[in-house]
Backbone bond lengths (Angstrom), bond angles and torsions (degrees), N, CA, C in turn:
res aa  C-N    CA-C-N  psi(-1)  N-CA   C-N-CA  omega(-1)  CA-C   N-CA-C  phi
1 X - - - 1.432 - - 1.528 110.84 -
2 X 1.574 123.78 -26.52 1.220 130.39 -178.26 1.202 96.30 -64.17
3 X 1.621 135.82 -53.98 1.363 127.45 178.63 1.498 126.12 -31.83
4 X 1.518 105.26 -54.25 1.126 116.47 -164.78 1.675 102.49 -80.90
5 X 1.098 142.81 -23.12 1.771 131.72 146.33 1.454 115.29 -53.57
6 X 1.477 120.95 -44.94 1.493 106.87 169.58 1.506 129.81 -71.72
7 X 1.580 114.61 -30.41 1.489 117.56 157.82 1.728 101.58 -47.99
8 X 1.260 120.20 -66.33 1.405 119.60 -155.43 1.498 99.60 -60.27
9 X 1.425 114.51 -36.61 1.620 105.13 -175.90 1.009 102.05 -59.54
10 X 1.247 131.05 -72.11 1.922 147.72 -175.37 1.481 95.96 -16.21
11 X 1.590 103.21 -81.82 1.704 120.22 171.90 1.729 109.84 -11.05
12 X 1.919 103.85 -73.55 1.455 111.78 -178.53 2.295 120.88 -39.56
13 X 1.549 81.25 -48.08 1.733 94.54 176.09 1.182 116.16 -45.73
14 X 1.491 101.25 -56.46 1.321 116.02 -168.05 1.537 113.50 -65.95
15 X 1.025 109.04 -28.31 2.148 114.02 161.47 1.043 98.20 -60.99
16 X 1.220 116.83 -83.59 1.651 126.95 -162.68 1.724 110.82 -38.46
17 X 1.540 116.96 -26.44 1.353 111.46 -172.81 1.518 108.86 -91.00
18 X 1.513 116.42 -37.83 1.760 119.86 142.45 1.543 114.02 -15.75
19 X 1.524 99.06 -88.51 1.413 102.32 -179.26 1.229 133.03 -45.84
20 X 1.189 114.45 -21.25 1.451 122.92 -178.16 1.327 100.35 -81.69
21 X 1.655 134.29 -61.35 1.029 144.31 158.32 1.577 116.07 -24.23
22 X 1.597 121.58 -82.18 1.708 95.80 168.75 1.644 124.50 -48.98
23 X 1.202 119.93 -35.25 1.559 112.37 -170.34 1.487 98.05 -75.00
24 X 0.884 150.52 -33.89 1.623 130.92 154.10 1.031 105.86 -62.41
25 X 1.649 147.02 -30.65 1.553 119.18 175.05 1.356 104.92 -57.89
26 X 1.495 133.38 -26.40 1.456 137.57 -132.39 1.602 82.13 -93.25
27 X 1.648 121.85 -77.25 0.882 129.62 145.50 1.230 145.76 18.58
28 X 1.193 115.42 -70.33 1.571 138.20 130.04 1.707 111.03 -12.17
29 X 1.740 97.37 -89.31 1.433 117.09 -165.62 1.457 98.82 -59.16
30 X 1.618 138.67 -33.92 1.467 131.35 -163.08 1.462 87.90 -81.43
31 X 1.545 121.28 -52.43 1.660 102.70 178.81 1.278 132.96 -33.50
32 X 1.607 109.54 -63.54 1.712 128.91 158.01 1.546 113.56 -18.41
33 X 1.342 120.43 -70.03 1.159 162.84 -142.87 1.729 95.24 -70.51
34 X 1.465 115.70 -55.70 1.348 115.87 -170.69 1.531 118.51 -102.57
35 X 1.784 104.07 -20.58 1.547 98.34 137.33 1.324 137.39 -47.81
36 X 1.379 125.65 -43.31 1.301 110.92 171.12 1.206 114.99 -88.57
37 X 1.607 132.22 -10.63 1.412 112.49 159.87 1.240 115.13 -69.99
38 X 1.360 131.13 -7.45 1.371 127.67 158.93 1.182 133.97 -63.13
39 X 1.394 110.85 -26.52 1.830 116.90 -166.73 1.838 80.05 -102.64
40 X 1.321 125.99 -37.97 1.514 114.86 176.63 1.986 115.29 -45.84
41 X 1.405 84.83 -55.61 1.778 104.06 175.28 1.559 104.18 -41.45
42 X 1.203 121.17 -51.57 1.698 126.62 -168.93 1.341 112.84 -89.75
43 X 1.150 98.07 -11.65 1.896 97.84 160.49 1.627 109.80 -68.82
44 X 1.466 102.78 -64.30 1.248 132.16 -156.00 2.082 90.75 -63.25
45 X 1.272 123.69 -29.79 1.211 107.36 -175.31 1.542 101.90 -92.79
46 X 1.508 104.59 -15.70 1.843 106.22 159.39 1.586 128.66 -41.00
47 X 1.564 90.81 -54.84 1.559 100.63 -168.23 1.091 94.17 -90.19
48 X 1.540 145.15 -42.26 1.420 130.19 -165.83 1.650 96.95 -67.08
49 X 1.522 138.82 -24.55 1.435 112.16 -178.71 1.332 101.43 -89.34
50 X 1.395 132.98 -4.31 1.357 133.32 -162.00 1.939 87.49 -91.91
51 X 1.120 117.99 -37.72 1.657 102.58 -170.66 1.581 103.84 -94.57
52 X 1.356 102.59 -3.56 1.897 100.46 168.63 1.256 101.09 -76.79
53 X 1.272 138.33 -37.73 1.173 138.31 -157.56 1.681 106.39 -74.60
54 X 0.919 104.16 -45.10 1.909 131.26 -175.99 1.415 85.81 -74.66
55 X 1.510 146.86 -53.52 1.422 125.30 178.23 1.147 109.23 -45.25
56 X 1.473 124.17 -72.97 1.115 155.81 -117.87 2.259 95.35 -95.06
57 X 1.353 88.99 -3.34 1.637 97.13 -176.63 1.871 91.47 -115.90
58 X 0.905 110.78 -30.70 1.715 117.32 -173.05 1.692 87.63 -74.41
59 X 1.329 122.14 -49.74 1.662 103.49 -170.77 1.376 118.81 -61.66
60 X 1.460 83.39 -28.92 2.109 91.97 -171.46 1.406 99.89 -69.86
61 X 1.175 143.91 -12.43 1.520 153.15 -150.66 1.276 110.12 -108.39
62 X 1.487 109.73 -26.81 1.491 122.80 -158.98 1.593 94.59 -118.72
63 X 1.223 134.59 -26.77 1.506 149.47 -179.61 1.670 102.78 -75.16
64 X 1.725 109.36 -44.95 1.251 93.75 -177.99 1.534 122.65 -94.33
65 X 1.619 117.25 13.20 1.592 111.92 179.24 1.354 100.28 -81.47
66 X 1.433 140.80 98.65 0.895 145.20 169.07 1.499 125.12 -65.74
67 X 1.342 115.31 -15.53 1.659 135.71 173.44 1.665 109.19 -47.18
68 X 1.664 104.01 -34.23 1.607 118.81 -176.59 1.558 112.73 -83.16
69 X 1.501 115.51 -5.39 1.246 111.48 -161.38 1.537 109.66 -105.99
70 X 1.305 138.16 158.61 1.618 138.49 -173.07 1.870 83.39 -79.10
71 X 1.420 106.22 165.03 0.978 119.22 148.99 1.501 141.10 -72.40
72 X 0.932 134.52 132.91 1.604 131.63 -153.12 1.963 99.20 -67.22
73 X 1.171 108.22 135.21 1.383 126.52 -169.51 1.970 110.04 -38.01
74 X 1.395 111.99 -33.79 1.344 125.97 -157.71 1.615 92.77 -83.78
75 X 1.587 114.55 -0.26 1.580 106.85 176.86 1.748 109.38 -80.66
C-alpha cells in the first residue's frame, strides 16, 4: 500500500511540474504579447499627436483666410 501513496505522490508532481511548465510557456507568450502592444501603443500616440498637430496647423490656415469672412458689422 506504501507503493501505491508514492506512485500517487510521483503521479501528483508530475502534474504540478506540467502545470508549471505550460504556465511559464503562457507567461512567456503574455510577456511577448504586451510588449508589442506596447511599442504598438507608442506608435499609435505618435501618429495621433502627429495628425493633431497637422489639424491644429490646418485650423490656423483656415482661421486666417479672411477673404471667406463677412465684414465685421461696425463696417
Amino acid at each position: 500500500m506504501s507503493t501505491d501513496v508514492g506512485t500517487d505522490l510521483l503521479d501528483r508532481v508530475e502534474e504540478l511540474e506540467i502545470r508549471v511548465a505550460f504556465q511559464e510557456d503562457l507567461l512567456t507568450t503574455l510577456n511577448t504579447d504586451v510588449a508589442d502592444l506596447h511599442r504598438t501603443v507608442a506608435v499609435l500616440r505618435e501618429e495621433l499627436h502627429r495628425a493633431t498637430s497637422s489639424l491644429e496647423g490646418l485650423r490656423g490656415l483656415l482661421q486666417e483666410d479672411a477673404g471667406e469672412e463677412p465684414p465685421p458689422p461696425h463696417y
